[in-house]
DRENTORKOL-3810 file (N, C-alpha, C; in nm, 4 decimals):
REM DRENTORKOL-3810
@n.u->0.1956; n.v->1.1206; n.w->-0.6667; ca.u->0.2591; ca.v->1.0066; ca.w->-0.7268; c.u->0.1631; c.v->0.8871; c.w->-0.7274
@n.u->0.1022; n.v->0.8661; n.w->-0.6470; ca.u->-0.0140; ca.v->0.7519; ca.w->-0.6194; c.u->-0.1588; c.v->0.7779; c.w->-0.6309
@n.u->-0.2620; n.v->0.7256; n.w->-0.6776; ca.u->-0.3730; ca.v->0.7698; ca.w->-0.6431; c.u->-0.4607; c.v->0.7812; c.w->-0.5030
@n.u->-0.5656; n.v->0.8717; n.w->-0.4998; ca.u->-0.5783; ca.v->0.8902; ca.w->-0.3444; c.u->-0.6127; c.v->0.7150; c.w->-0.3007
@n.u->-0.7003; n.v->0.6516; n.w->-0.3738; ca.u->-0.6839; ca.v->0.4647; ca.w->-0.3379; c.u->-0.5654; c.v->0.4366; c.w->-0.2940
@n.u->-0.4789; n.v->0.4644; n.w->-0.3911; ca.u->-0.3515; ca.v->0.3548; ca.w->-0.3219; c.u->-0.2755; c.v->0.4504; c.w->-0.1627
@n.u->-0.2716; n.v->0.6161; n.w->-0.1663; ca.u->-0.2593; ca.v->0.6435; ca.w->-0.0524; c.u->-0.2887; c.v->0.6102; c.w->0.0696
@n.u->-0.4530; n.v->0.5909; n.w->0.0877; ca.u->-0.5234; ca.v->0.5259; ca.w->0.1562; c.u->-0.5240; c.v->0.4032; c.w->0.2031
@n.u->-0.5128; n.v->0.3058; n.w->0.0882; ca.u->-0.4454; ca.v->0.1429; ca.w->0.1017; c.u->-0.3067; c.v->0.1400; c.w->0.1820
@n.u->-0.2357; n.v->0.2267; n.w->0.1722; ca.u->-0.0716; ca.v->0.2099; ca.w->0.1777; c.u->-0.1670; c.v->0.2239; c.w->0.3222
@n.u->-0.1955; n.v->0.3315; n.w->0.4095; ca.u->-0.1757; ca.v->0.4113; ca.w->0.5286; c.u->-0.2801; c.v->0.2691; c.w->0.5981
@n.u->-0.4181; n.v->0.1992; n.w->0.5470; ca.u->-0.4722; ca.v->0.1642; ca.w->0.5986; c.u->-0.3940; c.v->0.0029; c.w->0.5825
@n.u->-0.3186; n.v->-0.0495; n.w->0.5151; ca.u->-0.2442; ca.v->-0.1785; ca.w->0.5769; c.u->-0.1475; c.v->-0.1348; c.w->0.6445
@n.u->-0.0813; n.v->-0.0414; n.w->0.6715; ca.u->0.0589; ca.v->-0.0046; ca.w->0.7543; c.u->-0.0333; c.v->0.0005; c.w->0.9188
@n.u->-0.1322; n.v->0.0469; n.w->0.9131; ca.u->-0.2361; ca.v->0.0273; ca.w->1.0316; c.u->-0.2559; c.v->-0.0453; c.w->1.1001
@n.u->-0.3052; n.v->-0.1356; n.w->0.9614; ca.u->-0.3543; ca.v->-0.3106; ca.w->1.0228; c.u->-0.2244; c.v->-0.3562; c.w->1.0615
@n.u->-0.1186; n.v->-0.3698; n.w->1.0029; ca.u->-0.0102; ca.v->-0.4117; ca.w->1.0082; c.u->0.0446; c.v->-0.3307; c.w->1.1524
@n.u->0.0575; n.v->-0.2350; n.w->1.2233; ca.u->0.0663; ca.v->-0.2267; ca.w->1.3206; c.u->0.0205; c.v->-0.2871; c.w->1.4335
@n.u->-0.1427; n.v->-0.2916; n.w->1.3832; ca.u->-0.2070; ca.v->-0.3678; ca.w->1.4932; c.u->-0.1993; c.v->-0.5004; c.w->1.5279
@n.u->-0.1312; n.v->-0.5427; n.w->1.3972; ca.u->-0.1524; ca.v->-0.6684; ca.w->1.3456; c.u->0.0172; c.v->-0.7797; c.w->1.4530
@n.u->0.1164; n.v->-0.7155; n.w->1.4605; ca.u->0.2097; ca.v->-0.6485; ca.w->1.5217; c.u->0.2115; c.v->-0.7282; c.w->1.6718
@n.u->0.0631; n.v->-0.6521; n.w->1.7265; ca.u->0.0253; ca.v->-0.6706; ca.w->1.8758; c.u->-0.0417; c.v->-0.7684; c.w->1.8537
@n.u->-0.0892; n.v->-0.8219; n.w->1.8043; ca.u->-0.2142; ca.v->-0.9687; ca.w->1.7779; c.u->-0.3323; c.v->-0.9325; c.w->1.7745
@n.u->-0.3425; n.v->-0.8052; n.w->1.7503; ca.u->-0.4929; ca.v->-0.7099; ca.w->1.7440; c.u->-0.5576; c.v->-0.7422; c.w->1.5965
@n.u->-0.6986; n.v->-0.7877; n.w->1.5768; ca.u->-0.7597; ca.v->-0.7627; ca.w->1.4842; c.u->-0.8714; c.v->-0.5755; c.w->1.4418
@n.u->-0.8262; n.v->-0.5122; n.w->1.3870; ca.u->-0.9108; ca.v->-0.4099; ca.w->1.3403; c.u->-1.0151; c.v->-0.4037; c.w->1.2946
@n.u->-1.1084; n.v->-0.2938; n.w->1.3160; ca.u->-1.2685; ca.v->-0.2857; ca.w->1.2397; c.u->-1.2807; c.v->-0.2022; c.w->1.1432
@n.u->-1.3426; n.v->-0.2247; n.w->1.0349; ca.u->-1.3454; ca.v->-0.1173; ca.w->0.9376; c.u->-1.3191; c.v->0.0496; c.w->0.9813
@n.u->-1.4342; n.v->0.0541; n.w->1.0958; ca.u->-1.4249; ca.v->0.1730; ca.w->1.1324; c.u->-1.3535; c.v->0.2585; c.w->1.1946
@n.u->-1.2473; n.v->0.1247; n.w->1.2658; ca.u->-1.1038; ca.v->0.2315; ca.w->1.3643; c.u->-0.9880; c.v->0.2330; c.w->1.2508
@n.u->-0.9892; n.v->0.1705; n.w->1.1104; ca.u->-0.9379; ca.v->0.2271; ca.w->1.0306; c.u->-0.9340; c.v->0.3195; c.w->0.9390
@n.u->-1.0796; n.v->0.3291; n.w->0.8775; ca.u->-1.1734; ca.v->0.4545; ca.w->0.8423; c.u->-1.1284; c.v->0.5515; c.w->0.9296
@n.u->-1.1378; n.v->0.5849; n.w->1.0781; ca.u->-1.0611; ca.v->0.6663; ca.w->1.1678; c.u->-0.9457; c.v->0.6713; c.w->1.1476
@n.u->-0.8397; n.v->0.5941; n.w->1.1346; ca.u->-0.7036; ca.v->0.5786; ca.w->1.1611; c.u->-0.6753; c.v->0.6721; c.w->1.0309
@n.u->-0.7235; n.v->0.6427; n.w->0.9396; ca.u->-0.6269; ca.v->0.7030; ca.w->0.8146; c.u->-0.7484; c.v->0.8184; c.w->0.7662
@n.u->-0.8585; n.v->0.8676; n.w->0.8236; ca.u->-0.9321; ca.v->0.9855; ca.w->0.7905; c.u->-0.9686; c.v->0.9697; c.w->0.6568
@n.u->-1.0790; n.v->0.7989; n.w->0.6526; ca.u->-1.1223; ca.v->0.8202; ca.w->0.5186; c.u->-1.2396; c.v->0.7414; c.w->0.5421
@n.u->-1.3410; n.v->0.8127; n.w->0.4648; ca.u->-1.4916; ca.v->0.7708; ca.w->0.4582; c.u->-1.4605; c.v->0.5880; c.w->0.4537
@n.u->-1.5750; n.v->0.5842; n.w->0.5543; ca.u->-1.5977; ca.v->0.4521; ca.w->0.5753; c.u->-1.6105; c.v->0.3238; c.w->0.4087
@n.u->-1.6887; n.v->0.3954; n.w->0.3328; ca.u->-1.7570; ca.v->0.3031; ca.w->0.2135; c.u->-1.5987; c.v->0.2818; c.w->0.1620
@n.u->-1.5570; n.v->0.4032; n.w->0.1539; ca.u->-1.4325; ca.v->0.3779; ca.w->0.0511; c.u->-1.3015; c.v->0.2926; c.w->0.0995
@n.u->-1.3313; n.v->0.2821; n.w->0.2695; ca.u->-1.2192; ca.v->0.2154; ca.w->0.2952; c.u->-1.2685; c.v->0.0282; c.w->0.2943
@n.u->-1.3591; n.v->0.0861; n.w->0.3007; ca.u->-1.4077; ca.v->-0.1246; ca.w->0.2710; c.u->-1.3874; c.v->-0.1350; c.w->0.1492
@n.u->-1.4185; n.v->-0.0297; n.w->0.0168; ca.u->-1.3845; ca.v->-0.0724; ca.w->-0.1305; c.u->-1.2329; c.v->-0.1380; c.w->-0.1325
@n.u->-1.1202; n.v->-0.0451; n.w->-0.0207; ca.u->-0.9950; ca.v->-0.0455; ca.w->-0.0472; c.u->-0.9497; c.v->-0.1662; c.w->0.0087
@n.u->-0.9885; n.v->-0.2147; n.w->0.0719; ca.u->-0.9911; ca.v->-0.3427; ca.w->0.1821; c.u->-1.0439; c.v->-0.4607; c.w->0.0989
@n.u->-1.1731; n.v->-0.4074; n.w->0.0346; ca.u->-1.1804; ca.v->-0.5175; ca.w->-0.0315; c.u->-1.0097; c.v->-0.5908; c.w->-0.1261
@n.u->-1.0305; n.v->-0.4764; n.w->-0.2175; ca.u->-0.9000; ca.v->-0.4913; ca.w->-0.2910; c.u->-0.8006; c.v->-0.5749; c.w->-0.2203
@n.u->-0.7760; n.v->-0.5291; n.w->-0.0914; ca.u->-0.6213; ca.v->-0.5769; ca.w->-0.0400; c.u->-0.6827; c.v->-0.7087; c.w->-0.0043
@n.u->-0.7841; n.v->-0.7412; n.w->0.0660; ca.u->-0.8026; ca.v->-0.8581; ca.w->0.0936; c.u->-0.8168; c.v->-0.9975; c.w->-0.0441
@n.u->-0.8402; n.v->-0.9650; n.w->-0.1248; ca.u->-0.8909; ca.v->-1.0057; ca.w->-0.2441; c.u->-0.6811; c.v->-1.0367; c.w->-0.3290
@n.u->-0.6749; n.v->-0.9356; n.w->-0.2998; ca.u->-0.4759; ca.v->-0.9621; ca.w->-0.3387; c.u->-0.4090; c.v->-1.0258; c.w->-0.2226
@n.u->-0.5060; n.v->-1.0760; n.w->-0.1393; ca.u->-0.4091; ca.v->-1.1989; ca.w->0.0043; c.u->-0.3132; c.v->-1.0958; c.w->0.0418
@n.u->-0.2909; n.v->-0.9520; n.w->0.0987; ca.u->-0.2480; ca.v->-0.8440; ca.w->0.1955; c.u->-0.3032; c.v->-0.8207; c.w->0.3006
@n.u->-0.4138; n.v->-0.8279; n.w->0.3150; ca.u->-0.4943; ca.v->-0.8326; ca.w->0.4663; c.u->-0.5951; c.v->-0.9513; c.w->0.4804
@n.u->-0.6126; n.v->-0.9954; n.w->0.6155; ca.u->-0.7192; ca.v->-1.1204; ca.w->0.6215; c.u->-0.8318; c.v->-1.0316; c.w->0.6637
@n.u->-0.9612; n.v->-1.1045; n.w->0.6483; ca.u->-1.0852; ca.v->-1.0389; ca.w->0.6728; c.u->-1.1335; c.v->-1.1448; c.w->0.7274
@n.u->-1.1595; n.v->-1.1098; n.w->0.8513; ca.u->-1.2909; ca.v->-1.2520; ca.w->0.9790; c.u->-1.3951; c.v->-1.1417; c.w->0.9839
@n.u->-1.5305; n.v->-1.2527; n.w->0.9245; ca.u->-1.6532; ca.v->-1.1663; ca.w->0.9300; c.u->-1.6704; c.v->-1.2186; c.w->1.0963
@n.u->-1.8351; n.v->-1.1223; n.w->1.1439; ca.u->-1.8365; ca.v->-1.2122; ca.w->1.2877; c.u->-1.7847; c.v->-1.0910; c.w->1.3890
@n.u->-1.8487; n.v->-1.1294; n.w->1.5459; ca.u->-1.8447; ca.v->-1.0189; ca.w->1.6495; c.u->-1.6966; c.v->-1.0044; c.w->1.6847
@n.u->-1.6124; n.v->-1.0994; n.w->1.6452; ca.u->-1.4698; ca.v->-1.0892; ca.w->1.7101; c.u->-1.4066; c.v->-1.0749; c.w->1.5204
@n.u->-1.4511; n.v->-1.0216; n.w->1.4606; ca.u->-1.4095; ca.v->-0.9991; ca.w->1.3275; c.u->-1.3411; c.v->-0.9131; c.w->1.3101
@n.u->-1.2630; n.v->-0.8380; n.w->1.2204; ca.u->-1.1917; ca.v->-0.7309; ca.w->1.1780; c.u->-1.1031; c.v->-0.7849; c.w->1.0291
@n.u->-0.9693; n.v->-0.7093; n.w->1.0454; ca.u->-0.8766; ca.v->-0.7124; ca.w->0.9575; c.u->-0.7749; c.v->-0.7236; c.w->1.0566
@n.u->-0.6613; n.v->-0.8082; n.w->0.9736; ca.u->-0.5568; ca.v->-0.8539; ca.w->1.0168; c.u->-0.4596; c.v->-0.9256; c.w->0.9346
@n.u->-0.3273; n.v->-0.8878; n.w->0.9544; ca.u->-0.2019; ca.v->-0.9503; ca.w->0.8501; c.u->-0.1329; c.v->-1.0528; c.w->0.9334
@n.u->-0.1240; n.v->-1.1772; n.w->0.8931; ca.u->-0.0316; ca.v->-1.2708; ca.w->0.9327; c.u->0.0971; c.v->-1.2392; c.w->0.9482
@n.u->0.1807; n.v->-1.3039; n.w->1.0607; ca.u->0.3275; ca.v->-1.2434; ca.w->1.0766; c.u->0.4260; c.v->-1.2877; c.w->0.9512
@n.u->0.3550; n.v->-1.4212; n.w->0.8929; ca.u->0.4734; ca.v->-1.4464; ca.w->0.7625; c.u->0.4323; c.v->-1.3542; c.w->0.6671
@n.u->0.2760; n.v->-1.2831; n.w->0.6745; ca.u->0.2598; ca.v->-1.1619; ca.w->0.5541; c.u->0.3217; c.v->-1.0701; c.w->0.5636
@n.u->0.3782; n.v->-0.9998; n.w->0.6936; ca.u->0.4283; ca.v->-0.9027; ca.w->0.7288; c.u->0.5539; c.v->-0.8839; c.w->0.6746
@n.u->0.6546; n.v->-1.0022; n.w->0.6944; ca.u->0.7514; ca.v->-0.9762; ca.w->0.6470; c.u->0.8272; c.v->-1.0245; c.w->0.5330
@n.u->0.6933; n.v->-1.0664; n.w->0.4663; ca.u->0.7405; ca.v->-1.0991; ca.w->0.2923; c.u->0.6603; c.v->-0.9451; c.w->0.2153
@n.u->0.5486; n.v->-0.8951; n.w->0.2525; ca.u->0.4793; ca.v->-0.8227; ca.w->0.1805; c.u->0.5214; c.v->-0.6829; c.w->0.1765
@n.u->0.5133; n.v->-0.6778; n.w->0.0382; ca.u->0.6208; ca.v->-0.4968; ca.w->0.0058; c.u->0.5051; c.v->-0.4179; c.w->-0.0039
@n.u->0.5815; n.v->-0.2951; n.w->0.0264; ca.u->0.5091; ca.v->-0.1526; ca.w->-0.0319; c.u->0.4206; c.v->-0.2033; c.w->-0.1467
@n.u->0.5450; n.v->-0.2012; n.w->-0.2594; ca.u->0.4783; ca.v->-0.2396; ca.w->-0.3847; c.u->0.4184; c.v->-0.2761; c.w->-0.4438
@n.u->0.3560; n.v->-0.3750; n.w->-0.3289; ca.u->0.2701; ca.v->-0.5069; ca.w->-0.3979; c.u->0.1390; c.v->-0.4433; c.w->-0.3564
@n.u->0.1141; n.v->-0.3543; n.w->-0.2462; ca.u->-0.0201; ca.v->-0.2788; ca.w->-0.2186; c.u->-0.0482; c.v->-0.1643; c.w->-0.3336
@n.u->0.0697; n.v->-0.1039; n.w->-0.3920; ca.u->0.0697; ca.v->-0.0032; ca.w->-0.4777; c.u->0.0396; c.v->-0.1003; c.w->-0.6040
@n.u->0.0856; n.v->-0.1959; n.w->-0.6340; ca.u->0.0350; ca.v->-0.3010; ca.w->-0.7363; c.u->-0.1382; c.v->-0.3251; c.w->-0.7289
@n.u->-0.1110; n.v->-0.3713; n.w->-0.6498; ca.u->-0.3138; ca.v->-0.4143; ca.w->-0.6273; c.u->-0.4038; c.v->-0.2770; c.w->-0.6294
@n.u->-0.3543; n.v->-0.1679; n.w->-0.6291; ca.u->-0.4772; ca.v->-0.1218; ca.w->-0.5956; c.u->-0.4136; c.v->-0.0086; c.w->-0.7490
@n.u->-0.3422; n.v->0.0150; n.w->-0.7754; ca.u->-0.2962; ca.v->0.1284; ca.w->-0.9209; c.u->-0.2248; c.v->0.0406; c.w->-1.0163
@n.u->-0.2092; n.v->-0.0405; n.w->-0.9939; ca.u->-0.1622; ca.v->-0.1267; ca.w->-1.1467; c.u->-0.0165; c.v->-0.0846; c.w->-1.1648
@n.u->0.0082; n.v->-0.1127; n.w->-1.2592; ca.u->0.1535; ca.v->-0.1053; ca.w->-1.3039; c.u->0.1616; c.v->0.0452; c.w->-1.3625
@n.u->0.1032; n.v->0.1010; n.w->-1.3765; ca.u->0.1532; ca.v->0.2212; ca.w->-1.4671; c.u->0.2370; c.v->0.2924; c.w->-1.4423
@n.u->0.2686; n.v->0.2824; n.w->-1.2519; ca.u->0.3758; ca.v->0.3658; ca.w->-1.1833; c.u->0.4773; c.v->0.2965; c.w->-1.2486
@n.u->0.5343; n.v->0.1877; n.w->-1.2481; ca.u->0.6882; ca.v->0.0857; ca.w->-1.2832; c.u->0.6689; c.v->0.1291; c.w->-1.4283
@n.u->0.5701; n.v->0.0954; n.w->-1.5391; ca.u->0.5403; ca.v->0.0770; ca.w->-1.6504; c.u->0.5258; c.v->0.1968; c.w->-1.7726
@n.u->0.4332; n.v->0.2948; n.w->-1.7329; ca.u->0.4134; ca.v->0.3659; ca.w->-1.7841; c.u->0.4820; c.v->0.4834; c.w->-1.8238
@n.u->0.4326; n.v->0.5992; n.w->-1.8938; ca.u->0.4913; ca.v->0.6825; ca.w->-1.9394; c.u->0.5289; c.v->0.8152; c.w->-1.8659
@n.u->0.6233; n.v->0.9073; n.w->-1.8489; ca.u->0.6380; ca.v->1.0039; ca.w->-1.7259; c.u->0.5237; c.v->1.1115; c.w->-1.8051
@n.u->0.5034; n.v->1.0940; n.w->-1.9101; ca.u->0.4237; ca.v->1.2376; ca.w->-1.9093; c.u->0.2835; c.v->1.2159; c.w->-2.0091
@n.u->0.2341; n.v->1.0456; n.w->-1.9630; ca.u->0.1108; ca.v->1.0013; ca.w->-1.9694; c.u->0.0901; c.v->0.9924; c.w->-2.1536
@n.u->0.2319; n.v->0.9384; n.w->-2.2430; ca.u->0.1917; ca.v->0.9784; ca.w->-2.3638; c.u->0.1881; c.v->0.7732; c.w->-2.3971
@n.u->0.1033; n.v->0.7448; n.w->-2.5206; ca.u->0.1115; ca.v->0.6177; ca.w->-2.5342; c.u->0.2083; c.v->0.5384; c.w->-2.6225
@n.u->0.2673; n.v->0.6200; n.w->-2.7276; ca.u->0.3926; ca.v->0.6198; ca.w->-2.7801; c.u->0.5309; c.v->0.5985; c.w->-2.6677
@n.u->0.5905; n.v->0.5607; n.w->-2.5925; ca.u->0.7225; ca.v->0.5860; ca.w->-2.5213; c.u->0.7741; c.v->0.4799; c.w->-2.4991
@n.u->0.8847; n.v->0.4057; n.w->-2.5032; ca.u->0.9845; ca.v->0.3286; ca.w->-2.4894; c.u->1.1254; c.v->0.3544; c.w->-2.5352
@n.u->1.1860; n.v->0.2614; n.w->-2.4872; ca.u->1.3099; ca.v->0.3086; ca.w->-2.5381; c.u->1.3592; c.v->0.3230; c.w->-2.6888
@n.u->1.2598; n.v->0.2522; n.w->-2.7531; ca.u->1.2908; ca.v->0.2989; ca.w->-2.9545; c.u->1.2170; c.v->0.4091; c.w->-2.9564
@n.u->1.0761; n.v->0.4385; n.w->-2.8645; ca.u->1.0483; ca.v->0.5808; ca.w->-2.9212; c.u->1.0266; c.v->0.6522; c.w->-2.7615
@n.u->1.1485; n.v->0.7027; n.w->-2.7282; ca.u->1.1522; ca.v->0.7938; ca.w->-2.5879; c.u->1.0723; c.v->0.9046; c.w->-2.5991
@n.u->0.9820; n.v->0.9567; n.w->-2.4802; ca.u->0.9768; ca.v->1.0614; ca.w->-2.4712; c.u->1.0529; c.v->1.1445; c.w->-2.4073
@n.u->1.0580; n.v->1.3167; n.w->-2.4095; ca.u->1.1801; ca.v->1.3904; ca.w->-2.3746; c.u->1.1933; c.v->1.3399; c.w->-2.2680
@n.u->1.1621; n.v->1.2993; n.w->-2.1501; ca.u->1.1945; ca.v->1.2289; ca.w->-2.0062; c.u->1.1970; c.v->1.1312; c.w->-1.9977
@n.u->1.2043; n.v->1.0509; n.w->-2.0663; ca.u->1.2297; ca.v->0.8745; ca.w->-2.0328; c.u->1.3429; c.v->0.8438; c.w->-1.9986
@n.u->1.4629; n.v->0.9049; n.w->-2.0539; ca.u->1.5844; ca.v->0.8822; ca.w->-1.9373; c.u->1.5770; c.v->0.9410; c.w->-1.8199
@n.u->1.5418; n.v->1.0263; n.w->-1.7921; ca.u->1.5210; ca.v->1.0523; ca.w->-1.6668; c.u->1.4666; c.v->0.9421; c.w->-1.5401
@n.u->1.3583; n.v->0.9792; n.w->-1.6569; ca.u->1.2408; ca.v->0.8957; ca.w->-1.5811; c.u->1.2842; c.v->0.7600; c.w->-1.5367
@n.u->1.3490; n.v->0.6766; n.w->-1.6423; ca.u->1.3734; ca.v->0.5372; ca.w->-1.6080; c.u->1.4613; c.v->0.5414; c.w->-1.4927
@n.u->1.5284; n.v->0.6111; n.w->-1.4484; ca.u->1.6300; ca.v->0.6357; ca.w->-1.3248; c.u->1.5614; c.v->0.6388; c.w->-1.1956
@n.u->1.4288; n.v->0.7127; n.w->-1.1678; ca.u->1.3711; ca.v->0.7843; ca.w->-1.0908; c.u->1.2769; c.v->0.5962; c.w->-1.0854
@n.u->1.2551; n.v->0.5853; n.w->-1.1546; ca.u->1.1026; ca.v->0.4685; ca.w->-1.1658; c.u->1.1881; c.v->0.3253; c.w->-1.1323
@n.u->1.3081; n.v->0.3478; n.w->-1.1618; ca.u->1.4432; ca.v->0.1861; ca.w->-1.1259; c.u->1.4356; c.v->0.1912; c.w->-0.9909
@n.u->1.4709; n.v->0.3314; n.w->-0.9341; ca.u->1.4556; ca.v->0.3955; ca.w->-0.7781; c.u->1.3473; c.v->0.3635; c.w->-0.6907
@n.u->1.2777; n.v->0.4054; n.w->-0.7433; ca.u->1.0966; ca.v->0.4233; ca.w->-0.6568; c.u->1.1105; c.v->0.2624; c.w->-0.6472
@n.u->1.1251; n.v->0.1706; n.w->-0.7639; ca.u->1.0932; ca.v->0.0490; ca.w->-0.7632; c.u->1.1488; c.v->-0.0146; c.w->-0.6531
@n.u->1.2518; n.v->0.0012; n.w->-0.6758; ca.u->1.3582; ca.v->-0.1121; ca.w->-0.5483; c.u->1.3144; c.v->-0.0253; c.w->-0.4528
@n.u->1.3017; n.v->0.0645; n.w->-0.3964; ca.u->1.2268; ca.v->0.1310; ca.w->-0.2917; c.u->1.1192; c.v->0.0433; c.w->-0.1974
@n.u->1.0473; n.v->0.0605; n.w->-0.2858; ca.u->0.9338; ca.v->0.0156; ca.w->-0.2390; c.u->0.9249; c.v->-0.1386; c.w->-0.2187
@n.u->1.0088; n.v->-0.2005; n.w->-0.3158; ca.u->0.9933; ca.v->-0.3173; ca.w->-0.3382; c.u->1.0884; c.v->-0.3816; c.w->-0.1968
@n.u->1.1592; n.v->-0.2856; n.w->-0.1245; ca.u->1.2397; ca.v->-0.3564; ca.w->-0.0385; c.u->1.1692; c.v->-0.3055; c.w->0.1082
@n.u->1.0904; n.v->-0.2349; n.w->0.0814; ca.u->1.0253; ca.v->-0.1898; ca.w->0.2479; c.u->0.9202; c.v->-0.2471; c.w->0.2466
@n.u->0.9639; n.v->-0.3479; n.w->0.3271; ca.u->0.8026; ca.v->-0.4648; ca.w->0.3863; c.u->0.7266; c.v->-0.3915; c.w->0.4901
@n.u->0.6109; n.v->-0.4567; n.w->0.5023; ca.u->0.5435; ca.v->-0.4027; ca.w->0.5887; c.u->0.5814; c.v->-0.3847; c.w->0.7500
@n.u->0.6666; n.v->-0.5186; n.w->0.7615; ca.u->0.6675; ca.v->-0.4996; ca.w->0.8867; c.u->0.7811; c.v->-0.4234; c.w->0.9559
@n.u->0.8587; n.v->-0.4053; n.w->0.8318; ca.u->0.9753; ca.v->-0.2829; ca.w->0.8256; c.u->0.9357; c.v->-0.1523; c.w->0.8878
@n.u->0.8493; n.v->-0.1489; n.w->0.7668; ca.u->0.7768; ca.v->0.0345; ca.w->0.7919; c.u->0.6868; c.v->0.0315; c.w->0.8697
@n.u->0.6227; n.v->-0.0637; n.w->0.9504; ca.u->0.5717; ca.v->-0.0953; ca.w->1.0337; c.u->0.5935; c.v->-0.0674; c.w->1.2024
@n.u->0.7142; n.v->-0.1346; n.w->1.2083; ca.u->0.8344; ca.v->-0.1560; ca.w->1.3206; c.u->0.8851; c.v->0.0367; c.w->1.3429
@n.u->0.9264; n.v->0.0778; n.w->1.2051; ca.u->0.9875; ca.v->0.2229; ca.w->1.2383; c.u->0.8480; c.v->0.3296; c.w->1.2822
@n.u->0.7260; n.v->0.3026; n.w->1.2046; ca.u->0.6629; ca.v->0.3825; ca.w->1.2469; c.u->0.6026; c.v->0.3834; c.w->1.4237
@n.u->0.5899; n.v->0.2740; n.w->1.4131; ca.u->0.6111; ca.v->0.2471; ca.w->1.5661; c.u->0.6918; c.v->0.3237; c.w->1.6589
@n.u->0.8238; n.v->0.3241; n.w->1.6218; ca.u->0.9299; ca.v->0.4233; ca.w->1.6969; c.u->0.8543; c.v->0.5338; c.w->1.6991
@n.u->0.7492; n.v->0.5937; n.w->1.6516; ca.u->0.7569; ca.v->0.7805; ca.w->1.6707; c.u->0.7134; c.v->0.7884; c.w->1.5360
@n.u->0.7316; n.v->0.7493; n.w->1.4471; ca.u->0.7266; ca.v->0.8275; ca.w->1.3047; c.u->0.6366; c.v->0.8304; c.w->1.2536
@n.u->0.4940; n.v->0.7796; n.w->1.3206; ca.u->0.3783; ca.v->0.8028; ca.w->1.2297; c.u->0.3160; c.v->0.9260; c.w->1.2540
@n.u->0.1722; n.v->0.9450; n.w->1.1610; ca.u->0.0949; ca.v->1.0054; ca.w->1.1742; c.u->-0.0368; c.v->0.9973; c.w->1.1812
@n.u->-0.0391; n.v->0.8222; n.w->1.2203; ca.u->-0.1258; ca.v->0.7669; ca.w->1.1734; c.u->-0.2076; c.v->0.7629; c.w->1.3402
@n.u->-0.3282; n.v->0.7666; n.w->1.3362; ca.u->-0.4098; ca.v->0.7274; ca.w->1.5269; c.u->-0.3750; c.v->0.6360; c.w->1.5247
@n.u->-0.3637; n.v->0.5831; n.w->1.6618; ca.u->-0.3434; ca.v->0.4690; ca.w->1.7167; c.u->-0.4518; c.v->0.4177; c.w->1.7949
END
């Protein structure tokens, strides 16, 4: 459903945002660890989030990544799946054609619009520090 970027983004702010949680700042590299993804690509992804005001970046020996507590609990799923894949998930077509709307449906666009209304408010209502807080309980899979 997401590209492997925005997978990665999602897992590596839910991270920071854990750590972030405890008053811990993170290093590229215990997140690169945390979510099992090459180092270069997780600074590309970081860049991104930092650059969309989702994660702070302090260069410097006491430097890392880190989310403010008012970011935590205004900032959605969505808005990381926004910054880093664009709209095409909310927007686009279910079966990638450039013709589709509702004057010219493709065979799944009712469907689809049901499923994509769904995903939306979904995501759009699980803040970070939501999914944050539960993964905490037990539910991740993420290193700590």
């Amino acid at each position: 459903m997401f590209s492997k970027s925005c997978e990665y983004g999602i897992k590596a702010t839910l991270f920071i945002a854990q750590k972030s949680q405890r008053g811990e700042r993170v290093s590229l590299k215990e997140i690169a660890a945390a979510t099992n993804s090459p180092t270069a690509f997780t600074a590309k992804i970081l860049q991104i989030l930092a650059k969309a005001n989702i994660v702070n970046s302090t260069k410097g020996p006491n430097g890392g990544f880190e989310i403010e507590k008012v970011r935590l609990e205004k900032t959605s799923i969505k808005q990381i799946v926004l910054a880093i894949d664009g709209n095409q998930l909310f927007d686009g077509c279910a079966l990638g054609l450039e013709k589709c709307n509702e004057n010219e449906p493709c065979p799944m666009h009712e469907k689809f619009v049901i499923i994509r209304n769904q995903l939306n408010e979904t995501l759009q209502s699980s803040t970070l520090l939501k999914v944050a807080k539960d993964l905490n309980l037990g539910l991740t899979v993420l290193k700590q």
